[in-house]
Structure formats: C-alpha cells, structure tokens
N, C-alpha and C positions, 0 to 999 in steps of 0.2 A: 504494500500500500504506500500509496505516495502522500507524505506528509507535507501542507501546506501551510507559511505563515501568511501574514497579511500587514501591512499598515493601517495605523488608526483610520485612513481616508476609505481602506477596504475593507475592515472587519465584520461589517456588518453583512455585504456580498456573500463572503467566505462564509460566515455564519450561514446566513441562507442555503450556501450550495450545499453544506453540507446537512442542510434537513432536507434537500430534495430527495433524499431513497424513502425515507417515510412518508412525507406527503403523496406519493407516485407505488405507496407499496398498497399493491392489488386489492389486501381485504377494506380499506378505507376507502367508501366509493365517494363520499362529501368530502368536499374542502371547503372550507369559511374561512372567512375575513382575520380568524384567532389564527389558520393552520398558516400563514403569510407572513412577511414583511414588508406592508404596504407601504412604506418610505420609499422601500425600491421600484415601485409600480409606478414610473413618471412617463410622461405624454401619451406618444400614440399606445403606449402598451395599457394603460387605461380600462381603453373601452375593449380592448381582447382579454382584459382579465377579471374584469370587475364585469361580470354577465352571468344573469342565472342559467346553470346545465343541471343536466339530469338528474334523478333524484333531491331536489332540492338543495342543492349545492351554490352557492354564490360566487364562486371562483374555478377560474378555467386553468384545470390544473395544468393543461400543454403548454397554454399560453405562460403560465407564470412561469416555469419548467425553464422556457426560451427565452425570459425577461432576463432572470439569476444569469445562467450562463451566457449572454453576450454581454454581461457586464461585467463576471469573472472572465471570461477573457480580453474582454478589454483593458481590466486591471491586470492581468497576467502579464500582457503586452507590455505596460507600462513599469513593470515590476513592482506595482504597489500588495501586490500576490505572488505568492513566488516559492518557492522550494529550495532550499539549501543544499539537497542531494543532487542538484541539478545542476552542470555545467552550464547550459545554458539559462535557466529557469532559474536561477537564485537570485538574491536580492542585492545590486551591488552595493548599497548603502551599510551593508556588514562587513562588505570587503575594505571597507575605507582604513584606515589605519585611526587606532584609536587609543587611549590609555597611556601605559609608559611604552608603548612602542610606538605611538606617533610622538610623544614625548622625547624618543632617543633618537629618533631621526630627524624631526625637524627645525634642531638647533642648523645642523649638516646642510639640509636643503635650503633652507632660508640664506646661510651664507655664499652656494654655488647659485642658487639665483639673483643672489642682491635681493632680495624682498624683504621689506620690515615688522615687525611683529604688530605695530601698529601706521596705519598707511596714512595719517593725516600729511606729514611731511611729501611723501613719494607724492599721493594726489593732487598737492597743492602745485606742484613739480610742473608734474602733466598736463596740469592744468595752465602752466604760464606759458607751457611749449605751443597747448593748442593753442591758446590765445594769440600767441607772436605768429603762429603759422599763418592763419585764417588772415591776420590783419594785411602778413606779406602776402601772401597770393592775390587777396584783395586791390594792392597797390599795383600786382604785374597781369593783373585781367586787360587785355585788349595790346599787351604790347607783344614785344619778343617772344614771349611764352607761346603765340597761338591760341592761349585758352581765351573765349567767350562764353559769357553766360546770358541765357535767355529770360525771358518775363517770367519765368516759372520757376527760377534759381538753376536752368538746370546746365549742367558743366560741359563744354565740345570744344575737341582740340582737331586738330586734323588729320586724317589714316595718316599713318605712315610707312613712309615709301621706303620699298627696298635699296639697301647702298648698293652702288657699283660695283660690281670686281674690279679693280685693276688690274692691268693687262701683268703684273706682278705676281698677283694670286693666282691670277688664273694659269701662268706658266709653272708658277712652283706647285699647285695642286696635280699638273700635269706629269710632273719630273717627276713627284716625289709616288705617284700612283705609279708610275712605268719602273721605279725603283723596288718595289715591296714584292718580296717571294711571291709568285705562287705555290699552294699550300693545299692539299688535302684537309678535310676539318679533322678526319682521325689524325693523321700526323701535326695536327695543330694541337691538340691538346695532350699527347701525347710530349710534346717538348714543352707545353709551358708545367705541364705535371713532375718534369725532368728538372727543369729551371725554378721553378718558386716552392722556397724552402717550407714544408711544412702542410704544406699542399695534399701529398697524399696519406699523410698521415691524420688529416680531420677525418677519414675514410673508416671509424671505428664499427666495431659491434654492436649489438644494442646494450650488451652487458660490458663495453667500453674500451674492449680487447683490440689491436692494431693484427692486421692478416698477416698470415706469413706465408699466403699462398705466392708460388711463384709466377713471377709474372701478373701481379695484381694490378700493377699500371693500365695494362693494357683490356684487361676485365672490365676495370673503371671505364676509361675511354670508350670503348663499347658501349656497356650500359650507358655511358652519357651521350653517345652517337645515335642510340634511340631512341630515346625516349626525347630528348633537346632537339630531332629533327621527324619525330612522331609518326617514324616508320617501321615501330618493331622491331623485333628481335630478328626475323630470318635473313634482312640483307648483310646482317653482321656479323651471322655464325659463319664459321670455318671448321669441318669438320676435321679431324686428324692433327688441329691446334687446342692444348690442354685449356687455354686462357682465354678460347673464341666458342669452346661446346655452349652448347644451349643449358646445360648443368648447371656448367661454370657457371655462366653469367646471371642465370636464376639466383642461385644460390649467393653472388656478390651482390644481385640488386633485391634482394630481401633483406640480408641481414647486414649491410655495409653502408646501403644508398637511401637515403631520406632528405625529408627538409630539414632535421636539425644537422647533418653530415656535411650536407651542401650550405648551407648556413656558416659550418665552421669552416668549411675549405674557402669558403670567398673571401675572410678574413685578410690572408694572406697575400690573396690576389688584389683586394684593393690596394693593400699597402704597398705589396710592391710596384702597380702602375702608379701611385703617389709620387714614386721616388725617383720616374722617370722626367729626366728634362724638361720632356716635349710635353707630357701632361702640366707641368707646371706652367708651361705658357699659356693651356687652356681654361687655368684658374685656378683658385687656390684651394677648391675643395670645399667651402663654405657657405658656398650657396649650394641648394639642392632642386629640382623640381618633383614635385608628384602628382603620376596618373596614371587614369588608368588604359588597359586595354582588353577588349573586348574577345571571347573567343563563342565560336557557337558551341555545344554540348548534344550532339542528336540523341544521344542515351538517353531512358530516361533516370532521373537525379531528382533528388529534392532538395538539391544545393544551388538548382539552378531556379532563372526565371524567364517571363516571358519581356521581349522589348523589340515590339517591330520594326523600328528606328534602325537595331544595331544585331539581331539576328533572324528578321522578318519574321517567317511563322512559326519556328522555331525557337527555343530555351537556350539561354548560356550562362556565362560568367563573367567579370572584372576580374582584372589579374594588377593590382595597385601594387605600384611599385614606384621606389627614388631612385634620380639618373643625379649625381652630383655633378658640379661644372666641368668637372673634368672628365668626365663620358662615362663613371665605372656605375654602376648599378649597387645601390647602400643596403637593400633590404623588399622585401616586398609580400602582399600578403592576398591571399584569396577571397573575393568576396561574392556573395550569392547576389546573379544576377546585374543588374545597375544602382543597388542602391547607390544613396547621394553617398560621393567620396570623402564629404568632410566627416561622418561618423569615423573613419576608418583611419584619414588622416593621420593622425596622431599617434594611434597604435604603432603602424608603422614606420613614423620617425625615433620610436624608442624601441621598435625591435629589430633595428638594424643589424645587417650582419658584421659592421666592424667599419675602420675609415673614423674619421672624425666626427661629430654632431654637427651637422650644418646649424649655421647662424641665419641664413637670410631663406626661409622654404614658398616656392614660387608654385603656382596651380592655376588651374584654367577656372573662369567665370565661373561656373557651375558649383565649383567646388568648397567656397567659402559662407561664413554665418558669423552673426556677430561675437555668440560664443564660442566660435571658433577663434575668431580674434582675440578674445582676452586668455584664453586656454592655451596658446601660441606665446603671446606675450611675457602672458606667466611663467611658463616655463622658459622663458630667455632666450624664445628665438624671434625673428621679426617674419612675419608674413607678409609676403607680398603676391595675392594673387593677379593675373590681368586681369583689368575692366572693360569687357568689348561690350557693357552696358553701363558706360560712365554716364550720359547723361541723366539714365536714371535713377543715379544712388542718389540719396540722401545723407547731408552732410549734418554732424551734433556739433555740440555747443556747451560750453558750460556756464560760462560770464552772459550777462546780460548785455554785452555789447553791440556798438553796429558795423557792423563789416561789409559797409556798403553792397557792392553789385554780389556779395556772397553769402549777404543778411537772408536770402530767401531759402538758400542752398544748403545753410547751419539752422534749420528750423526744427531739426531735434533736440532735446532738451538733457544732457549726462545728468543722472540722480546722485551725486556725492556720497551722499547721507548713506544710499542702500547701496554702495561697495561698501562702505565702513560698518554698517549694521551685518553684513554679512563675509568679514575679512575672514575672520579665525575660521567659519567653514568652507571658507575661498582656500585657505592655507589647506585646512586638512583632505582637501579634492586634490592639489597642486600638489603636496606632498608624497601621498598615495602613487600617483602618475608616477613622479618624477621616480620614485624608489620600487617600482615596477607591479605593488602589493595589486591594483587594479586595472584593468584597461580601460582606456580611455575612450573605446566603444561602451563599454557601461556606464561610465559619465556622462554621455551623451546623453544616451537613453533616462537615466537616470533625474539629468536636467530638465527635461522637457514630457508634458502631460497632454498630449491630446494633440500634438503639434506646437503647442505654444510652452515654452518656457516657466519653468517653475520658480518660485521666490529668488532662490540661489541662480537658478537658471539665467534669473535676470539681472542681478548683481554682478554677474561674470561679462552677460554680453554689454551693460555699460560702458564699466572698462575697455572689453575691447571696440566699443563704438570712439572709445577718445585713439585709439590707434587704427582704424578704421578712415578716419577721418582724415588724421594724419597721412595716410597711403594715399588716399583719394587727390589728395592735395598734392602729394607730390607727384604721383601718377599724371595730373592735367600738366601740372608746367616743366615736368623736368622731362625731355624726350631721350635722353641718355638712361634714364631709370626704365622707361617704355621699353625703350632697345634692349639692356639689360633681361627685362625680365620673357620677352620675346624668342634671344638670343639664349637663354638655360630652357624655354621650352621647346624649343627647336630642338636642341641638341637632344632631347630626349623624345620626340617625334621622330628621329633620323634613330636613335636604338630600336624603336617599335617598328620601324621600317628596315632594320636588321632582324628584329626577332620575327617578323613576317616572311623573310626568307629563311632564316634557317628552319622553325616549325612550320615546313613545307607538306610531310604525309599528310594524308586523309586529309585532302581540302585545308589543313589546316584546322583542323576542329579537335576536340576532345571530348577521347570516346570512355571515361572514366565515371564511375558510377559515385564514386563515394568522395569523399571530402578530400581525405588523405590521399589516394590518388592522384585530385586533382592536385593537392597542392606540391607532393612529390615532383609531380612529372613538371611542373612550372619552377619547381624547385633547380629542376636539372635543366629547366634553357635559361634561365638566369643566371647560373652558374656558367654554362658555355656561351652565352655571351658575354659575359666580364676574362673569358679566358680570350676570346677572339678581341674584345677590346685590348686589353692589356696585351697580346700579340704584334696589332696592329699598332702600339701605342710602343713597343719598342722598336719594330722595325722602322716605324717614319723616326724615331728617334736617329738611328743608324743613318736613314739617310738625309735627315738633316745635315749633321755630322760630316756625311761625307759630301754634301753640298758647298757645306762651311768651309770645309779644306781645300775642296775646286777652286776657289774662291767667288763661288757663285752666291750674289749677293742676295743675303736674307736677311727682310723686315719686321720685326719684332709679330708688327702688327698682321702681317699677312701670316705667320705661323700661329698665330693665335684662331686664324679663321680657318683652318684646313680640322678635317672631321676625324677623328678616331675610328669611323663608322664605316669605312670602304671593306665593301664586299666583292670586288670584282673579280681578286687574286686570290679570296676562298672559296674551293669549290664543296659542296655540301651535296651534291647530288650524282648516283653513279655507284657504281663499285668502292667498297670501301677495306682500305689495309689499314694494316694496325702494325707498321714494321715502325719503330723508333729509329727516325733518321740519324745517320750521322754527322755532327756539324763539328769535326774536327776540333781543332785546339782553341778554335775561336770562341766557342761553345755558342754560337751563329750560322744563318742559311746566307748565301754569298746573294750581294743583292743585285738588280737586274740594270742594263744600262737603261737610259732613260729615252737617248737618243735612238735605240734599233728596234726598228720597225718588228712589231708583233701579231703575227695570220690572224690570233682570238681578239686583239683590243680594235 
C-alpha cells in the first residue's frame, strides 16, 4: 500500500480520498450530505453531486467519486500530496535542507555566493544599479544605440546583420580544413582514448572495478561506434576478433557503459581540450549556452510526448544539454517530450560532467521566467537569455522615479519588502540547490500552484525581475552583448548540426523504450562528440602552429571565428575498423597540405 502525506492546503482532499472505499462499498446503497465533504463540492461539480438518486439518497456517489480524485491529482501534480516512497511522487519541501545540517552548510554557501544573511544592504545595492541603468538608457534612447521606444513603452532596436568574412577568414578557414587528417570515427576515438589520460579508466563496473579484459579500448570504441551513430551492434562485430564478438561487447556495454561512466570519462576530455591553445582563442570557458534538441521516439514510451511542431504525428524527446564557448559539451540531461526548458535548466548546470561552472548561461527566448532569473542570480551566475520578443517584455522598477521615454517600459512595480519577508526561505531553496540535497526541477515545481507562482515563488521572481530588467536594458543598446550572446548560440547550433550527422541510423530516431536507455544511449553521443571536438580542436591546433611557422599570417580575431565543428574529414558512415593507428614518435597523424588538390573536397 502506498502511503500518502498531504499539506495543510491538501489534507482535507486526502482525507476524502481516503473514505472513498466506504462510501463506494456495495452494501451502502445511500449517500447523504453526512457521508461527504461538501467544502470540496465547488462549481460545476455542484449540481452533479448534490441531486436526489435512487433509493433516496441525496448525493451522487460517481459524481462525488470524480470531484475527490481530480482534485487529489491535481494536488498530487503540484506536490501539495505526495508520497515519500516515491522518487518521483515525494514532497520536495522535505528535501530542503533543514536543522543543523542547513545550519552547517550555509555559513559555506552564503560565503561562495556572496549573499548576506540579511539583504537590506545587497537590495538597496540593486536597487541604485537599477536606478542609474534605466536613467542611462533613458538619456541614449534615439541616439547611437539604435534603441527606440514606442507610445506603449515598448523597446526596438534593429535585426542584426551578419559580419562579413574577410577574405582573411575565409582563406584560413580554407587552409586550415585542407590541413586536418582524414579520420575514421573508430580510429578517432580510438587515439583520443590513447591520448587523454584517465579516459578509459572512468570505464568502471557497476560495483567500481576497472577491466582487465584485453583489448578493452577497442570494446569501448565499438560500443561507443553504436550506439553514438544509432546503428547497432552488427556493422561492428568482427567475428574471429576476441574484442569485436557480439559477447564481448554485450557484456562491456552492460556492465562498463552508462550515463554515470560517460559522465566521468568526459571529465577529462573537457579539460584537456581547455588546455589547448586554439580552444582558448574561442573563449575562456565561462560562458555556456543551453538547449535543447529534439529527437523522435517511434517506440512506444511513457517518457515521451506528443509535439507536432517538432515530431508531427508522432512522440519524442528533449535531449538538454550545455555547449560552453569553447565548443566542449558540460553536461546534459533527458527530458520527457518539450516540456519548457527552464524547469530543467538549472539541474543541468549543476550536474555537469566537469570543466569549470560557467559564469554568464545564454538560452533561447523560450527558455526563461522571472524565477528563473532570481534562481540564476542567486546562485552566482548571470543569465542572459536572447530576446527575439524584446518589444514585448516588460520593464520593473523600484524608485518612484521618471525615466522619461522608458517611464512606460519600467511600469512594473519590484516589492522590496516581500524579498526581505521571504530571504531566510530564499536562502534555504539557494542552499539546498547549491549543495546538490534537491533538484532544482522540484523547486520549480515546488514554486509555483496552478501555473502561477507561490508566496516564495514570488519573492524569488522579484529579485530576479530587478536583473531581468537589467539584461533587457543592456540587450537594447549594447549590440556587442547581442552579438555575444548570438555568437555562444550558434556555436552550439553548429554541435547539434554535428550531432545530427553522427546519430545518422534509423532516421535518426530513438528506438529505446525506457528512460535509462534513452539516457544511456544520448549519454554515449555526447561523449563522442566532445571526443571529435577535442580531436578536431587539437589538430587545427597543429595546424595553426604550423601556419604560424610558414609565416603565414594569423589574426587573432579570425582564429577566434573558425569552428571546432568540421565534419568533412570525419567519416562516420561505411565499414568500420577498430585497428589503433600508429602515429609514431610524434604521438600525431601527419597533416594534409593545404595547397593539393583533393578528388573528395
């Protein structure tokens, strides 16, 4: 039997359901007005319940039946019901950190976030920043900036236009792609599993053991050659090879191969493409973007849902994941169907698989809420999503002041009072996150009743409505921030356009029934895309390098625009070996000239 609590807002629900087996038990043919909880009989349920039936009875017992239970699950949904036995089903408001153990951690958290025990000072802060913002933007409306505001307060700058290549970029993107091996993806992963220390050793047991089967590199590589290109086991067995049987590889991709394996092997992988040159030119690792992508699921699943938009008549899934600036892939997480990405957001900036915490996290329009902004904040990172609906947002306020052509545009009102009346459970949500006790998928949920925002709920999105506003504002006049935030979703637009060619089998779909599957198998092109980044991320290294030494001249600024993303010189499709090339004393594949004509390009 499934034991259920309830919150004071539910108790009385819960109470109910659980006299619905007596009311509904056969020998009791009446129900009246005593055998109910007529509080809970509101609107149209009324008159379906309150009606004389048979035997003189004044209450319909089906009807009442169906009143309780879509109110117990709608409080279910909201978790104000809920089950503690229940992974899903429990109540995250117990998960919170509470006692001497939020006590012993949030001396720790408060000092790695900066946040005060009590927030008049910080507030007042935020408050002189928004005020000086709103006044400047106010004074640069109609000039340099582009920005105009209309009769309605509402904010419009101008598209903007693609830069030019210089005939500079465009020759070094040319040289430096006619320089880069061609590569097998088996023999691709295969040397970066040879090369990046520690690599195949994330590759444990479930009980923690490292293999000592021989030749387990190449077990790996396989199992990661199918499942990361979603064509099965048969194009990769080789029979009469101990390390290519079908056994084999069963047997390595059961007990070796998971999301938490692939998780610890990417580790290493990010940090060593960190430590390459050329990734440093593409940024310093501190901005990240997140999104998601789409895949269809024709099985059927109840992990998946329905979205015509993104797999017409057919069910799938969000595959949410971070691309940091400099091309590697942080972490990423499986989510049922389309729901909105900002629930999920956050979880996945804190269960990243390794790399640094990004400081500045960029997302497409869709993806942002006002408590998502303060939730962001609070934890010490800056959000900056695009606005491809700037003129519609709405700008807040705190001061009574007039901010001319922007006084219409600042017509929400920040409530001071209700952060401060709600700091200490502002901390203990903040705390919890930061020290991993909750997810911050159940925060979310947690936050909000019905769609709309709970007491706390609303004292978080305030706060983040004063950095909200803040972005908005610097979003209209600053077009370097545009570009910016443009230029890190691009780059992660150009990975999903690599990970659309290497998960090339079956249409491209996923044919996985159960959660774990899916998230396995997304586990393993995750991981072989940050192995093909990081490939490709040392060989244009190399032929930087050897550009530099020609003395062919390279622009700072042009190597910062060339992609980590080139797929031309990986081939992924075809017959597949699994022989570990030899790359000599150099412990390098020798690179191609730039200038001699090639039949395939």
């Amino acid at each position: 039997m499934i034991e259920f609590g309830a919150t004071a807002e539910a108790a009385r629900v819960l109470t109910a359901t659980k006299a619905l087996p007596r009311l509904l038990d056969g020998r009791k043919k009446k129900a009246t007005e005593a055998d109910i909880d007529a509080g809970l009989v509101t609107g149209s349920w009324k008159r379906l319940v309150h009606r004389p039936g048979a035997h003189g009875s004044t209450v319909d017992k089906n009807a009442y039946t169906m009143c309780v239970l879509t109110q117990f699950h709608r409080h279910l949904k909201r978790r104000d019901i809920y089950s503690q036995a229940s992974a899903r089903w429990r109540d995250p408001r117990a998960e919170l950190l509470a006692g001497d153990a939020y006590a012993a951690a949030k001396g720790r958290v408060l000092t790695d976030l900066r946040l005060p025990a009590d927030p008049a000072t910080l507030l007042a802060e935020n408050a002189m920043v928004l005020h000086m913002a709103l006044g400047d933007v106010a004074r640069r409306v109609g000039g340099e900036s582009g920005l105009s505001v209309d009769d309605q307060g509402r904010l419009h700058v101008a598209k903007l236009v693609a830069l030019p290549d210089p005939a500079s970029l465009t020759d070094l993107r040319k040289r430096v792609a006619g320089m880069l091996p061609r590569v097998d993806l088996p023999e691709l992963l295969l040397e970066t599993i040879g090369r990046v220390k520690g690599f195949q050793a994330a590759f444990t047991s479930v009980a923690g053991g490292v293999s000592k089967l021989a030749d387990f590199d190449v077990s790996v590589a396989a199992c990661l050659t199918s499942q990361a290109l979603n064509i099965g086991y048969a194009p990769v067995i080789k029979p009469g090879t101990a390390a290519l049987e079908r056994a084999r590889l069963s047997h390595v991709a059961q007990n070796y191969l998971s999301a938490e394996t692939f998780s610890a092997a990417n580790a290493p992988l990010i940090d060593a493409q960190a430590g390459i040159g050329f990734a440093r030119h593409l940024g310093g690792g501190l901005a990240a973007a997140i999104d998601g992508m789409r895949f269809v699921v024709p099985v059927p699943s109840i992990y998946t849902r329905p979205n015509r938009k993104y797999f017409g008549n057919r069910r799938g899934l969000t595959w949410l994941n971070m691309t940091n600036d400099q091309g590697v892939g942080l972490g990423a997480k499986v989510v049922t169907g389309t729901v909105r990405d900002s629930l999920h957001m956050i979880d996945v900036l804190f269960r990243r698989d390794g790399g640094r915490r990004p400081e500045v996290i960029v997302t497409d329009t869709g993806s942002y809420s006002d408590v998502v902004f303060g939730l962001v904040h609070l934890l010490g990172m800056q959000y900056r999503p695009a606005l491809a609906d700037l003129p519609d947002q709405k700008g807040w306020r705190i001061q009574d002041a007039d901010y001319g052509p922007l006084s219409r545009f600042a017509r929400g009102k920040i409530d001071l009072n209700k952060i401060k009346r709600h700091w200490d459970d502002i901390l203990r949500v903040v705390v919890s996150i930061y020290t991993g006790k909750v997810r911050a998928h159940d925060v979310m949920k947690m936050l909000q009743r019905d769609g709309n925002p709970t007491q706390l709920g609303e004292a978080i999105a305030h706060y983040g409505r004063i950095f909200k506003t803040l972005h908005i504002l610097t979003y209209a006049v600053e077009e370097p921030c545009r570009r910016d935030i443009k230029g890190v979703r691009n780059l992660q637009e150009s990975r999903h356009a690599l990970a659309g060619k290497v998960f090339h089998g079956r249409k491209g779909e996923i044919y996985q029934r159960y959660y774990k599957g899916m998230e396995d198998q997304l586990g393993a092109l995750g991981l072989v895309l940050n192995c093909i980044t990081l490939w490709n991320t040392f060989y244009m290294d190399k032929a930087l390098e050897q550009l530099r030494a020609d003395g062919y001249p390279l622009l700072d600024e042009d190597v910062a625009r060339l992609s980590p993303f080139g797929r031309k010189h990986t081939n992924v499709i075809g017959t597949y070996s699994f022989t570990a090339p030899d790359l000599g004393p150099s412990g390098a594949r020798e690179l191609r000239d730039p200038d001699t004509d090639d039949e395939d390009d």
